[in-house]
N, C-alpha and C positions, 0 to 999 in steps of 0.2 A: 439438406440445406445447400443451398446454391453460392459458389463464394463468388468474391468481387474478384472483378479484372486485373487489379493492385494487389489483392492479397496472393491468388493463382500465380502473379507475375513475382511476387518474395518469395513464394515456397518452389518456383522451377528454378529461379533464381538459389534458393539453399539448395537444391539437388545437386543442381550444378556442380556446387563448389563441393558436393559431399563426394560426387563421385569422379568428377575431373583430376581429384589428387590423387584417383588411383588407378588412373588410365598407365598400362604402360606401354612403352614405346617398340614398335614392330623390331627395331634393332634390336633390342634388347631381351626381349623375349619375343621370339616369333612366332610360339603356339598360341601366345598371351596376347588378347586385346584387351580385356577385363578384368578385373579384379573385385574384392571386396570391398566398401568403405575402408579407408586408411584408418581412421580413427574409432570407427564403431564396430569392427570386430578385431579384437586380440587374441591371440593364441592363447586357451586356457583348458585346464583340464575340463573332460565331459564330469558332471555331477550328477547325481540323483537327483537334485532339485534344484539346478544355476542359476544365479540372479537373471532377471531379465535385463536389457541393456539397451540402450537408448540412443540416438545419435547425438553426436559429440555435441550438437551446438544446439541441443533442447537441452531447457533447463528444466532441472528437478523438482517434485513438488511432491508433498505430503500427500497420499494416497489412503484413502479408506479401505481397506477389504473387504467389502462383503460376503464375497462370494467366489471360486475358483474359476468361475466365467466372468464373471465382472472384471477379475482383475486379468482378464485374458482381452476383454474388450477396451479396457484402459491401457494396455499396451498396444494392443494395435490401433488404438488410436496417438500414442506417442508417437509412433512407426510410422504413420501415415504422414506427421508431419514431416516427414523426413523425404518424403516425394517418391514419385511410380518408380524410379530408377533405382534406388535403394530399396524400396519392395521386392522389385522383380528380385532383385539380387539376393536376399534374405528371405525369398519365399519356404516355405518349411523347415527354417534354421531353428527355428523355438519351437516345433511341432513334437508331439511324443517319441514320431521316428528319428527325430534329430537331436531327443534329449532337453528338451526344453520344456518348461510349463504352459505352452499356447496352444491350443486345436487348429491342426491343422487347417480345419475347415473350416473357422473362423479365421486363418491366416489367408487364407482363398480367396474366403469373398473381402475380405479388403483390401486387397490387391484389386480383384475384380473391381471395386467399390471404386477406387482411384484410378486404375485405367480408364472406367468410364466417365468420369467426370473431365480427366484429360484429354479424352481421344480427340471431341472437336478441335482440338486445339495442336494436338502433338500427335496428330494419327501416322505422319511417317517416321517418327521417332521411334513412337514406339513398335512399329513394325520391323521397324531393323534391329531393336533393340531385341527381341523377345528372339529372332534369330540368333542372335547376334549370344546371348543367354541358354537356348537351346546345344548349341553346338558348344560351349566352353565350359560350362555349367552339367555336363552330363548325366553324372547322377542324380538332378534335381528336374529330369524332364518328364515325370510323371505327373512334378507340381506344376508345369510349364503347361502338359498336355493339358490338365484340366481346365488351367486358365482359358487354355485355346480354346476349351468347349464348351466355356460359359460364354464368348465373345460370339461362338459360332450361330448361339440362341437370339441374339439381337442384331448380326451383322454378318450377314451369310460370306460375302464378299468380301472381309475382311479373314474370315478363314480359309477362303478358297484363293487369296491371294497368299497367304503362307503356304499351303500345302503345293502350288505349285510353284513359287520361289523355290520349295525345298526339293520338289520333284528335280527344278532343272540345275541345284547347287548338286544334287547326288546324280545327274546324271554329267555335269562337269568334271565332276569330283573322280566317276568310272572311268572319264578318258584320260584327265591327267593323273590319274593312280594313286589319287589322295585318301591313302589307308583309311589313315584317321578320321577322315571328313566320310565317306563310304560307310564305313563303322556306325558312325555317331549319328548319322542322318536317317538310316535305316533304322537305327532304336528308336530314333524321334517320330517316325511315320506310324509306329508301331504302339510309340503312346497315344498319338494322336488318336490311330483307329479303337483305341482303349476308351476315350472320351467321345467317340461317336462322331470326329470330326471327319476319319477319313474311313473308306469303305473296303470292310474286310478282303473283298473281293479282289481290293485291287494290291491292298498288301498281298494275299496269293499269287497273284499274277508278278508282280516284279521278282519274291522266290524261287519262282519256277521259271523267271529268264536267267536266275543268276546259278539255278542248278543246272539249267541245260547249257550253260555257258561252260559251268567246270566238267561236264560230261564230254562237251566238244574239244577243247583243253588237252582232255586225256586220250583222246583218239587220235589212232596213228596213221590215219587217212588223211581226216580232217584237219589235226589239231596238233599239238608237239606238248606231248608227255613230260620233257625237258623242264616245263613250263608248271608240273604241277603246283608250284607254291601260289601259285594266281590261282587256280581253280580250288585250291584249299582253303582262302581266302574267303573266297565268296562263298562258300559254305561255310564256314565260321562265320561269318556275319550275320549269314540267316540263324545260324543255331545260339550264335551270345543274344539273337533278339528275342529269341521266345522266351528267354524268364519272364518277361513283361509283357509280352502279348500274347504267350502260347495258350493261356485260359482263355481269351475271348474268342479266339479263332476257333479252339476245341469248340466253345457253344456258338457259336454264329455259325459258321461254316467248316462241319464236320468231315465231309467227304473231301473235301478239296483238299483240308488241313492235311487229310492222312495221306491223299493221294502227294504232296510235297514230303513227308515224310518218307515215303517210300522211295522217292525218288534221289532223297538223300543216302536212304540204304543203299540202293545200288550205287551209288556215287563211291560211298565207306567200301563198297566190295568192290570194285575195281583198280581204286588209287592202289600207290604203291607205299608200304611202310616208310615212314623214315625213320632210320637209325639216326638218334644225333650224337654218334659218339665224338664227333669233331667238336662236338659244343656243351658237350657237359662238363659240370665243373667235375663231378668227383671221374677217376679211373680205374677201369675192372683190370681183371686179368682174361678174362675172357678175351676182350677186345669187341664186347657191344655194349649199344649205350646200357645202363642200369636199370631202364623206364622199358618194361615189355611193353606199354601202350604208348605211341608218339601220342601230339597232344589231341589231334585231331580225335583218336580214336578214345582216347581219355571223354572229351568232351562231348562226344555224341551216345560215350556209354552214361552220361550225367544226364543229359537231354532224353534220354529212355527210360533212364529211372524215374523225372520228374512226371513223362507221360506216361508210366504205368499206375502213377500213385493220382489221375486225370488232371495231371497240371497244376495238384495242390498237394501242399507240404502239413504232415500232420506231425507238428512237433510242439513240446512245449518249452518257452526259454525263461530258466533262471537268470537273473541279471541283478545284482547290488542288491540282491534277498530279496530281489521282489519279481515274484511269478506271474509272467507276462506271458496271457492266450492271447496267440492273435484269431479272434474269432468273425469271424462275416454274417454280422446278425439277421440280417436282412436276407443272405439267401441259405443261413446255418451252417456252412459249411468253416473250414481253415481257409484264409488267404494262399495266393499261390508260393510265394518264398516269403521265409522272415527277413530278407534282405533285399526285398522290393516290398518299396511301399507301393499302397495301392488306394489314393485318395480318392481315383475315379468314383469307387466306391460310395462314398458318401455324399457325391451330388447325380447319381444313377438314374433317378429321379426326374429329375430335370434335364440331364443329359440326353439323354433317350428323345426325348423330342428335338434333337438339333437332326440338322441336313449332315447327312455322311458325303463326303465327295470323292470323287473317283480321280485316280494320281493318272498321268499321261505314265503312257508306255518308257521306260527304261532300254538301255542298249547297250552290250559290253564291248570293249572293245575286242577285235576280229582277232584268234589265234596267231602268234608269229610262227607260222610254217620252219618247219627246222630246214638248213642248208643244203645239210648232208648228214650221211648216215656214219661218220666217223666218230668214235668214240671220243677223240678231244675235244671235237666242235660240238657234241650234246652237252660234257662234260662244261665247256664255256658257256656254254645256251644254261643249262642250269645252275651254276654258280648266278649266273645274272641275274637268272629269277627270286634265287634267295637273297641278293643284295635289294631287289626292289622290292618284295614281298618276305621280308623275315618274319618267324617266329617272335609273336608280341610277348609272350613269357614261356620263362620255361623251370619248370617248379622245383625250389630247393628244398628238401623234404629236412629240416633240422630238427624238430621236434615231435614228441613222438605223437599218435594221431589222439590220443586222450587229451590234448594241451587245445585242441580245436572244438569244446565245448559239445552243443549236440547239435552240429551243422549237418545238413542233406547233403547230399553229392553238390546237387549246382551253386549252393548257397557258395560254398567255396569259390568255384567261378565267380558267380556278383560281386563277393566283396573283392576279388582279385582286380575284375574290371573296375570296379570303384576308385581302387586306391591307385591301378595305373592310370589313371585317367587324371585324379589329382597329381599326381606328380607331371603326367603331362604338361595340362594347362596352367602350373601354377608354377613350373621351372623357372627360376629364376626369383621368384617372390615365397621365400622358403617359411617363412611364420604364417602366411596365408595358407600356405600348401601345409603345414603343419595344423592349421586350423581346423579346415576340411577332415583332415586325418584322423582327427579327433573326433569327425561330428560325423559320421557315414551316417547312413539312415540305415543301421542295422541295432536292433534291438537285442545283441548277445557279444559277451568279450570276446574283440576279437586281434587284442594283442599280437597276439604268437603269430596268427597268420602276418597281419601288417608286417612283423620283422624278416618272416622267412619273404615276402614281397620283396621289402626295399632290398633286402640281401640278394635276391634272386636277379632283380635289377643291377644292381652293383657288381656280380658275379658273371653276368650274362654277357656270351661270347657269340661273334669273337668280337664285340664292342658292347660298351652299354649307351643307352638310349644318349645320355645325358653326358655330363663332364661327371667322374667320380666326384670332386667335392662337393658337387648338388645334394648326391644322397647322404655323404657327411656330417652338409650340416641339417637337413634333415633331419635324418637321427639324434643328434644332436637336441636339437627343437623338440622334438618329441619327447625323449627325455624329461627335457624344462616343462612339457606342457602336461606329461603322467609322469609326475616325480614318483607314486607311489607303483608304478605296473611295470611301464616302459623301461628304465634302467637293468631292473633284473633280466626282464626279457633278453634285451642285448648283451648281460652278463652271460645266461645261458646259450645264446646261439654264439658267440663266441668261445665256450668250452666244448660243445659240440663241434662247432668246425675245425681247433685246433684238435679234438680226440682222432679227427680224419683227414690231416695234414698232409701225410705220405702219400695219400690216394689222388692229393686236388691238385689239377691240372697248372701247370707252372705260374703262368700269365694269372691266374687269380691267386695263386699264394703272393704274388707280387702286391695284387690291388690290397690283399687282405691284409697284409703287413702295414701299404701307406693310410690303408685303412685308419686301421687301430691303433697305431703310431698318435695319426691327428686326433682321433678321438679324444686319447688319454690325455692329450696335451690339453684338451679345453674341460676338463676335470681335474684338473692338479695332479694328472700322472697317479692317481688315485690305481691299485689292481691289488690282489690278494696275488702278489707273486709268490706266496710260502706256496702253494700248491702246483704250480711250477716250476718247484726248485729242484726235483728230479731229474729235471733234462741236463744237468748240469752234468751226469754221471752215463749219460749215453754217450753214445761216441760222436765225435764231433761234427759228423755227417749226418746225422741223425735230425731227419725234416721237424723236429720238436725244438729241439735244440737249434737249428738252423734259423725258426722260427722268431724264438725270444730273443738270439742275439739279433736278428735285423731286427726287431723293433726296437731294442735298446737302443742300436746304434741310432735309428732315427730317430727318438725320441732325443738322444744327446743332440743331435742335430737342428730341432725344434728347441733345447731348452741350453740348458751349459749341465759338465759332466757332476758337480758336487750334487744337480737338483735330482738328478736322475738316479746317484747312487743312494739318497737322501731317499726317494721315494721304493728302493727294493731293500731296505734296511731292516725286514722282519722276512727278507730270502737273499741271506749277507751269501750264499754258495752261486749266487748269480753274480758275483760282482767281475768274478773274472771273465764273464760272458760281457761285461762293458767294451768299447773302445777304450785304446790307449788315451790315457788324459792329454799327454803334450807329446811333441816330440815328431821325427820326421815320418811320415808313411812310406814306406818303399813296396807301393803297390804292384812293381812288376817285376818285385824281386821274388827269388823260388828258391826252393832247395831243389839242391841236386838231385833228390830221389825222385821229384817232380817235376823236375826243368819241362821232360816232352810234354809231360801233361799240360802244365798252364801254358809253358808255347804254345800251344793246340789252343786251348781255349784263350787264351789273348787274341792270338791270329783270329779267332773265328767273331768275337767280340767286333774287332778294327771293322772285318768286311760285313757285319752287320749294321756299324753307325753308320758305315760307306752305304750300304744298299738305300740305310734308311732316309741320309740327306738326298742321295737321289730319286727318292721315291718321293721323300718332299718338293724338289725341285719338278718332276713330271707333274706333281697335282699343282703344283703354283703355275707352272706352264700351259697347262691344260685349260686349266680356268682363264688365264691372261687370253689365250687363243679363241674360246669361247666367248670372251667378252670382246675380242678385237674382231670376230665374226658377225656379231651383232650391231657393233661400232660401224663395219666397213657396207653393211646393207643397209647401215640410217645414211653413211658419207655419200652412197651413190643417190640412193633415194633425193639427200639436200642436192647434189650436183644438178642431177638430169631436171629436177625442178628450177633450178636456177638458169643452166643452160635454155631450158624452154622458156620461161620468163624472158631472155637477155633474147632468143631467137622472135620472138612474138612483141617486143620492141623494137626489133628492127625491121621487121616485116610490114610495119604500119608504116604508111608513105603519105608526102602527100607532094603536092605541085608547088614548088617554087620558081617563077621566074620560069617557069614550063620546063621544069627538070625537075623528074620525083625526086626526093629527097627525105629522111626519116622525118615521122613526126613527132617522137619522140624529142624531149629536150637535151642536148648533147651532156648535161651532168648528172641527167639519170641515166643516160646509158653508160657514164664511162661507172656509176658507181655499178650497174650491174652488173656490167664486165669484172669490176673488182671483184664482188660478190661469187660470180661462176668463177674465174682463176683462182680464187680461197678455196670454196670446195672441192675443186677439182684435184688441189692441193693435199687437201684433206684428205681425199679420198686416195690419192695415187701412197700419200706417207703415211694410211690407214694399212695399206693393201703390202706396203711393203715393212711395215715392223708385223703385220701376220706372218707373213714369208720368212723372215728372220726369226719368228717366235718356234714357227714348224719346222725349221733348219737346227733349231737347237732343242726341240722337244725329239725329232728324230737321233740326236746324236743321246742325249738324255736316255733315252731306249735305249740303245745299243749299248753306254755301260753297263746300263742296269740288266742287261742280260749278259753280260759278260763278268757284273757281280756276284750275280745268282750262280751259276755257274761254277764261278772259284768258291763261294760259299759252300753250296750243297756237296761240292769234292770234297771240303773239307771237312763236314760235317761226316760223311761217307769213312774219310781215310783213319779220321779219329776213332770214329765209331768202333770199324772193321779193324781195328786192331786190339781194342778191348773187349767186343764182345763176347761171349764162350760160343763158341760155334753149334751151329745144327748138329743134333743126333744121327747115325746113319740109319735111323730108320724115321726120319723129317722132324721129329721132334724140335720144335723150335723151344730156348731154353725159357725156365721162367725167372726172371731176374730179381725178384721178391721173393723168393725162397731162401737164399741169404745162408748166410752162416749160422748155423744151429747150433754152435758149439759157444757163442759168444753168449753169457749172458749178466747182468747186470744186476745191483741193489735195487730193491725195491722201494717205493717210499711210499712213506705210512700214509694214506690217506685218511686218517684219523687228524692229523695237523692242521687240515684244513676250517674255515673258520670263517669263509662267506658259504652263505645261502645258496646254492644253485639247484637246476638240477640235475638230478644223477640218475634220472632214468637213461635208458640205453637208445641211444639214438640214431646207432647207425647199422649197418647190416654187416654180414660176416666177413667182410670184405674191408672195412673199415682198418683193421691193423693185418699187418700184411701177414702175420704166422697166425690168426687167431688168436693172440693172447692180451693180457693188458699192458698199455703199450707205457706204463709206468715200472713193468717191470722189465724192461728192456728194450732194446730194437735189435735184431737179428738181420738186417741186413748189412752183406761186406761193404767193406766201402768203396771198392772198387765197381760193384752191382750197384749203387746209389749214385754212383759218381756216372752209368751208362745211364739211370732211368733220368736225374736231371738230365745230362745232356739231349737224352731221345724228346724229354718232354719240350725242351727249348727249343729243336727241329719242329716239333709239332707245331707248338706257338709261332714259328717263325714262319713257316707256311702259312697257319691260315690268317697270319695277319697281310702279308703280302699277296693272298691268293690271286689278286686280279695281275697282278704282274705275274705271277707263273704262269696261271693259263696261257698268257700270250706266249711264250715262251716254253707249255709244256713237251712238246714236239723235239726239240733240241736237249731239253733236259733227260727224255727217253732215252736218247740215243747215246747221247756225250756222258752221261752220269750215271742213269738207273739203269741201264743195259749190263747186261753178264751176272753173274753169280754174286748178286747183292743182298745183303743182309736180310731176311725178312722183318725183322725190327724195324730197320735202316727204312724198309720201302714203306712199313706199316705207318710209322712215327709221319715221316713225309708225306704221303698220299692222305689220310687221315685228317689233315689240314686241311688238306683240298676238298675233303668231302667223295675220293677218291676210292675205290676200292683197288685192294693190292695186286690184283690181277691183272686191271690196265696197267698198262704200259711194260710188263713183263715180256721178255724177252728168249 
């Protein structure tokens, strides 16, 4: 039925306003252009069988049921009236894989159904829009792709103008080194060629420029090895694409498939491992990271398992008691993951006759040739590479692997990219990003994983993505949206990280404290602290007890001291682990038996706030400089155009009185004249607050290497006078072996009286003697007192690493030179990403 001009013109008109209130602003969230309908979707827990829900400004009406497709076609026809923009957006939100009562593939064609009735009228809308959805919208680009390949059956040219908009956004995207955009575009070519819009061949071909890109990379001819986090990149990106295309490519094109497969082996057998022991949260004693596989090689042993099993996953998933095969009727076989949908599927049919098109050619950016063959300028050359190309996650293993259902190797991966990807784009709009959270298109619980995500997020060094109170409230949200899943969850991965507190790296026992602190604060300080009331009888050092009292104290801090002693009232042995209720602090007062000690660590505290306003001062400088660089190439640019204007007015003559004379009017030349002496102006007091910027960004450096310096002495002089020294026969000591003689009351873990769990969740490594760490802690305190301080060296390097580098050469000589601690060199270089050998002497 054909609607009228008037009626078309109200319902773009209600689009409009459904989706204009949830546009958010580039300042405000900058991954973010889109969002959900404000009012039509709300964070709520996923169901067995959720109400369906309607956009805010249709009104309600008594509904017959006939039938479980009838009442599937009566909401998509409420849906409909709610316009293409609010479709695209909620395309497969009601669908099986998203937990809703609609088929998907009725939610398909009525989308399709309304783009086509709009396109005359809104065809570049919605062109940019469905990009615009592809790219923010990511896990929902298989429901995108299909779209594209119904469109592609009546409007060749409308798909062939998507596919190479995306061709030249991803080849934009390669030269300015937009991860995320790179990522995201390459999975969307890849659903496309899924839906028969783009042609297998030429997804092949762009793989194989971006394998021989990181082959060239690692060549030490060609390329600067320095550089491997780019060439690891781009093999991650071909390998996170194949959950969703690696089955059509296996049956389209078999030989080429494997011949890219191959070529990624040899890529895996060339690279060089990374250790990431600079960046793991928990700490061995060994002194390498805990993960024998970096992630790379994690991910390509996931990607071999799915093509031994030929790119399909045979698994069956229990979900809310109800056993769900995912089966492929049509060609009898299992889908390829339970954690990719795979709608193509059900319009194959019809698909199959659209035109496949072929992507233009791809190009990476050219190797940066390394300088020199110096060990600090590689050492700088790859720090830089991991600040532009970091590790997108790095996996916090808190639960044991029974609590992950009956996931395949890569299913893990999917839902991992899933849910970074919502936190991505939805930063900043935390009930929407909590929405999505709740609504993966994964058809099995998958809790436990989302918590060890966001936590891994949160924990992730030596920065996380986000501000920490992103994933705050978050969690938070989440909570509120699985009151009956999600709370325990994060009960349990908080008794598991506190079981391995000793072992976690300083800097995140910090986050994890203001962590949990706010948490508790927006649950009424709610905790079953009776099962913590044993720290109270370790020694005062003792990272358990360290623990509970900073969070008390910042919970006093957050609430006043009566609510907080009010709220540990059934673990009354923690009350002396409170702050003093009133009275004065005499925070840099010491006893006598400690005076050198806290001197030492006071002093080292001072020249750390000092490094760090001055490190803030070089980034506020850097940027002012940056932007005055930019400023003073627009000032000349307006000058010499004014100038030439004001020259080209005067040039023009004409005959008066038989004497050339300008022809111009003499009040347009004097205003031009005004015009060039302004910008010339501009341009000379553009040129000189740079000059003044760089004369104090240069003096800026110089204390900050002159900070550095008196810190790391200090850090050095402290050190080296508590450490126990090397054995004479090199034994370097182990500072976790502790006092053995110390040991303590046990408590009854019988007291306890919330729910968790109490499977075993960490590895042997977890308490420092082996033992359980309720019955004591064994380490002196004067061995607690060197591992904090070494761990805060650690942290303090690699948070300032780019200003060491510039400065590692002087730090060699003046500092780490002569018979220096191996601790001392390990904790600091370790930061750096460093191995202890450099720079020895």
């Amino acid at each position: 039925m054909q609607c009228s001009s008037a009626s078309r013109s109200r319902r773009e008109s209600h689009t409009d306003r459904v989706t204009s209130g949830s546009l958010v602003d580039h300042r405000a969230a900058p991954h973010r252009t889109i969002a959900v309908a404000s009012e039509t979707q709300k964070p709520r827990a996923p169901t067995q069988n959720p109400p369906s829900t309607r956009a805010a400004s249709v009104p309600t009406r008594p509904i017959l049921l006939t039938s479980p497709r009838a009442a599937a076609r009566l909401a998509a026809a409420d849906a409909m009236s709610a316009g293409w923009r609010t479709l695209l957006l909620r395309i497969g939100d009601r669908c099986p894989e998203y937990g809703g009562s609609a088929d998907h593939k009725e939610h398909i064609e009525t989308c399709h159904g309304a783009l086509s009735r709009e396109y005359e009228h809104s065809k570049d809308a919605i062109f940019e829009f469905l990009l615009q959805c592809a790219e923010q919208l990511p896990h929902k680009i298989p429901f995108f792709g299909v779209l594209i390949g119904l469109i592609n059956l009546e409007n060749e040219d409308f798909a062939k103008a998507i596919v190479d908009t995306t061709q030249a956004n991803l080849q934009d995207a390669l030269h300015n080194e937009n991860r995320d955009r790179i990522r995201i575009l390459l999975r969307f070519l890849s659903g496309l060629m899924c839906s028969k819009v783009v042609a297998p061949s030429s997804i092949i071909e762009m793989f194989e420029t971006l394998v021989s890109s990181a082959a060239t990379i690692l060549d030490e001819e060609t390329g600067n090895p320095s550089w491997q986090p780019r060439a690891d990149f781009y093999v991650y990106c071909i390998l996170a694409s194949l959950p969703w295309g690696g089955q059509e490519l296996f049956e389209q094109v078999p030989d080429e498939f494997e011949r890219v497969l191959v070529g990624i082996q040899s890529y895996i057998g060339i690279r060089m491992h990374f250790d990431d022991i600079a960046f793991s949260v928990f700490e061995t004693d060994e002194g390498h990271s805990p993960n024998k596989k970096d992630f790379m090689e994690d991910l390509w042993e996931r990607i071999q398992a799915l093509s031994r099993n030929g790119w399909r996953v045979k698994s069956v998933i229990i979900h809310h008691n109800l056993s769900l095969r995912y089966y492929d009727f049509r060609r009898e076989n299992l889908i390829t993951s339970m954690a990719v949908p795979k709608p193509h599927l059900s319009f194959e049919a019809q698909l199959v006759d659209g035109k496949s098109h072929h992507v233009s050619p791809i190009s990476c950016p050219p190797p940066t040739h390394s300088q020199s063959s110096s060990e600090i300028l590689k050492g700088q050359e790859k720090h830089e590479a991991d600040l532009k190309y970091p590790q997108r996650l790095r996996r916090l293993h808190i639960f044991p692997a029974n609590k992950a259902e009956n996931m395949q190797p890569v299913d893990r991966f999917v839902v991992e990219e899933c849910i970074l990807d919502v936190l991505l784009f939805f930063n900043g709009c935390r009930k929407e990003c909590a929405f999505y959270l709740v609504s993966l298109p994964v058809s099995f619980r998958y809790e436990y994983l989302m918590a060890e995500t966001i936590f891994s997020q949160l924990l992730l060094l030596p920065n996380p993505p986000f501000k920490p109170i992103y994933y705050t409230l978050v969690i938070i949200d989440l909570c509120k949206a699985l009151p009956g899943a999600f709370p325990s969850v994060v009960v349990g991965a908080v008794h598991a990280l506190f079981d391995r507190i000793s072992n976690m790296d300083m800097e995140c026992r910090t986050r994890l404290i203001l962590w949990f602190s706010h948490h508790l604060s927006n649950f009424q300080f709610i905790w079953p602290w009776q099962e913590w009331s044993y720290v109270k009888d370790l020694p005062k050092w003792a990272p358990q007890r360290v623990f509970v009292q900073e969070v008390l104290e910042r919970e006093v801090r957050l609430s006043y001291f009566e609510k907080i002693k009010q709220s540990i009232e059934d673990a009354a042995e923690l009350e002396e682990l409170l702050p003093p209720k009133a009275g004065p602090n005499f925070k840099y007062h010491s006893d006598e038996s400690n005076e050198n000690t806290d001197g030492h660590s006071f002093s080292i505290q001072i020249l750390r706030n000092a490094v760090s306003k001055t490190y803030n001062r070089i980034s506020d400088l850097r940027k002012d400089i940056q932007s005055l660089k930019k400023g003073l190439q627009v000032a000349k640019e307006v000058s010499a155009k004014a100038v030439k204007e004001l020259e080209e007015a005067k040039s023009v003559l004409e005959i008066v009185e038989g004497q050339p004379a300008p022809a111009e009017r003499p009040g347009r030349l004097r205003r031009l004249q005004v015009h060039a002496d302004k910008a010339k102006h501009e341009e000379i007091t553009t040129e000189e607050s740079l000059e003044a910027k760089g004369a104090l960004l240069v003096r800026a450096l110089e204390e900050s290497k002159e900070l550095l310096k008196l810190l790391f002495k200090s850090f050095v002089d402290v050190l080296t006078e508590r450490l126990p020294p090397v054995s004479a026969d090199g034994e370097i000591p182990n500072l976790r072996a502790g006092d053995l003689n110390v040991n303590f009351a046990a408590h009854d873990p019988e007291t306890a009286t919330m729910e968790i769990d109490n499977e075993t969740v960490a590895d042997n490594n977890s308490d420092p003697n082996g033992q359980d760490p309720k019955n004591g802690y064994n380490v002196g305190e004067l061995e607690q007192w060197c591992l904090c301080t070494l761990g805060y060296l650690k942290s303090f390097s690699r948070q300032y690493a780019t200003e060491i580098w510039s400065h590692i050469a002087m730090l060699d000589e003046e500092v780490f030179a002569g018979d220096i601690h191996p601790l001392i060199r390990k904790a600091a270089f370790s930061g750096l990403c460093r191995f202890p050998s450099e720079g020895s002497h």
